[in-house]
C-alpha positions in Angstrom: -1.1 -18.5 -5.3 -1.0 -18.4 -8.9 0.0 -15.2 -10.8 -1.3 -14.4 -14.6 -0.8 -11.4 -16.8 -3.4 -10.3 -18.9 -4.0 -7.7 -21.4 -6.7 -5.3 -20.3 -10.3 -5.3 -22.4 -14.0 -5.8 -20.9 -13.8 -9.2 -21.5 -10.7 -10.0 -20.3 -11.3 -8.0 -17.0 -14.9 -10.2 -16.4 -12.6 -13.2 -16.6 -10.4 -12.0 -14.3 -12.4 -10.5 -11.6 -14.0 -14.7 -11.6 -10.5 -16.2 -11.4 -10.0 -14.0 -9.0 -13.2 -14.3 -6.6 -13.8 -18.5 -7.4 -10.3 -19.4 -7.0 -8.2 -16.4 -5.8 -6.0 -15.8 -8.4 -3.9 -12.5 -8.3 -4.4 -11.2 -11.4 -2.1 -8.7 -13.2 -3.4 -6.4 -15.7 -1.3 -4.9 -18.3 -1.6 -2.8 -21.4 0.6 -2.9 -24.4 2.8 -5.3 -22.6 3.5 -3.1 -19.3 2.0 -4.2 -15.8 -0.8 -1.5 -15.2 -2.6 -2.7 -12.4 -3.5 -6.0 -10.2 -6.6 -7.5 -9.1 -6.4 -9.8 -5.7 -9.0 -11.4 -3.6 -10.4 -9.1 -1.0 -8.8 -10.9 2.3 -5.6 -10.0 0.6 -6.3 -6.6 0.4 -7.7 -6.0 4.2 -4.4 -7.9 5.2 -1.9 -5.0 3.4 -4.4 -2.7 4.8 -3.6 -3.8 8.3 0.0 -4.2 7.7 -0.1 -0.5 6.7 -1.7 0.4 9.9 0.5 -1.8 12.0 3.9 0.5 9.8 2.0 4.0 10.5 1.9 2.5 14.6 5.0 1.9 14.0 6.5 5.0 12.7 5.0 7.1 15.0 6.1 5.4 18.4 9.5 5.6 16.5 9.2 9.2 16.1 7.5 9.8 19.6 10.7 8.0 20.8 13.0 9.8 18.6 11.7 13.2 20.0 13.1 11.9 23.6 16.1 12.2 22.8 18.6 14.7 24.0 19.1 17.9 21.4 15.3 17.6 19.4 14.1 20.8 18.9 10.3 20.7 18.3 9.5 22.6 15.0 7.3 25.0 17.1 9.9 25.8 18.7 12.4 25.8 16.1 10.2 28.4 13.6 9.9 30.8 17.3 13.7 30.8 16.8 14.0 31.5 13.3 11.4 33.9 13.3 9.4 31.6 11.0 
């Protein structure tokens, strides 16, 4: 997959949405020399998509696990005590 930085202007960003559809270049844009924002082909985008799904499954059964163990007080219960 190729990378290219590119300076951000409208004609510049036409270009680089085309790389990026017709050949799926990832496309970086920067201003003034500092990395701003990126462009990528779609698939790429729907795959980090999932993989942020699959982390939040993740998380959560970690944390439904985590509240198994022995000494987890549940925050309802835990602002009852405090008077919360």
């Amino acid at each position: 997959m190729t990378y290219r930085h590119i300076d951000i202007d409208y004609e510049n960003l036409q270009a680089a949405i085309d790389k990026v559809v017709l050949e799926g270049e990832r496309i970086i844009l920067q201003k003034q020399g500092k990395s701003m924002a990126a462009i990528v082909p779609i698939e790429e985008l729907e795959i980090l998509q999932e993989l942020e799904e699959l982390e939040d499954e993740f998380d959560l059964k970690a944390a439904q696990e985590a509240m198994k163990e022995p000494g987890i007080v549940p925050w309802e219960e835990l602002k009852l005590q405090l008077g919360l």
